[in-house]
C-alpha positions in Angstrom: 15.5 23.7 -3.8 15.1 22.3 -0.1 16.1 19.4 0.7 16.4 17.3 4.1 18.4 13.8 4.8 16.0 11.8 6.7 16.5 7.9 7.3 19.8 7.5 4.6 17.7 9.5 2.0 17.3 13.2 0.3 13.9 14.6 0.6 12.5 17.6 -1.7 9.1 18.5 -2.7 8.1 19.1 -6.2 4.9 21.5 -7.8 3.3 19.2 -10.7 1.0 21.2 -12.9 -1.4 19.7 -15.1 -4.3 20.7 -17.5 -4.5 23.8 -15.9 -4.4 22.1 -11.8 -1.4 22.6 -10.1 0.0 20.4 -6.9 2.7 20.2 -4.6 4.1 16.9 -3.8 6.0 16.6 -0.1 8.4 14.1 0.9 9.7 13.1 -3.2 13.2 10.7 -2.6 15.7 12.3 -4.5 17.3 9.0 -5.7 20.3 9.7 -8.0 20.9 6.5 -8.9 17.3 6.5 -10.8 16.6 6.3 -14.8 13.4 7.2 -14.3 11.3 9.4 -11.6 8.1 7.6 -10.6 5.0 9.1 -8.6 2.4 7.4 -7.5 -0.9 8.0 -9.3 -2.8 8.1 -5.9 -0.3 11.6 -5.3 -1.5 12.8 -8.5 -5.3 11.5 -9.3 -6.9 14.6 -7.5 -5.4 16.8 -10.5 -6.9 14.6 -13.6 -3.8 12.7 -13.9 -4.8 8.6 -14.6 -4.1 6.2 -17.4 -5.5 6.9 -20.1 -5.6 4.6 -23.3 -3.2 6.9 -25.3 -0.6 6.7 -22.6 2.5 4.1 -22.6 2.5 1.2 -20.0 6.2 0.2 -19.0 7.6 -2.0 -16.8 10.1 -1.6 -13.9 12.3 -3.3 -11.4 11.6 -2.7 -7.5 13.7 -3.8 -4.5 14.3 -7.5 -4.4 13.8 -7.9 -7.9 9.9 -7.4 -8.4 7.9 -6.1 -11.0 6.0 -2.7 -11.3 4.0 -1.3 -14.0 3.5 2.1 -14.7 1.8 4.6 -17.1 4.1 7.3 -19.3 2.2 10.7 -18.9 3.3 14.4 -20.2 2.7 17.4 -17.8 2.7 21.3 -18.4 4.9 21.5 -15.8 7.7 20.8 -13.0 8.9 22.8 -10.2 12.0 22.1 -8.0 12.5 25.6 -6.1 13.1 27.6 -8.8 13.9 25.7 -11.3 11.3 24.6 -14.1 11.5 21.2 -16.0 
């Protein structure tokens, strides 16, 4: 896996493969201090990934406090270099 400090933060990219489609993602924070790994839907739309009405909704906590919603979604598959989640 590559990785790059810019700015404070770690930097990798990640290969998201859904429904047979298959993406890499640049510039993904590596934030360790994270329960939960959150991409954008506008990174991911161009492969059929969207809410869909079977999907969870949840709720999170940005900087400062505010609150995010975001849809739960299960992919084929998820690369970091070589290693496969």
């Amino acid at each position: 896996m590559n990785m790059k400090f810019q700015d404070g933060l770690l930097f990798t990219s990640i290969q998201i493969s859904f429904r047979g489609s298959t993406k890499v993602i640049e510039n993904i924070v590596i934030d360790t201090g994270a329960a939960e790994t959150i991409i954008s839907p506008d990174a991911v739309e161009d492969i059929g990934i969207f809410a869909e009405l079977e999907d969870s909704v949840n709720s999170f906590y940005g900087v400062g406090g505010s609150p995010h919603n975001f849809f739960s979604k299960n992919v084929g598959k998820v690369n970091l270099g070589e290693v496969s989640l």
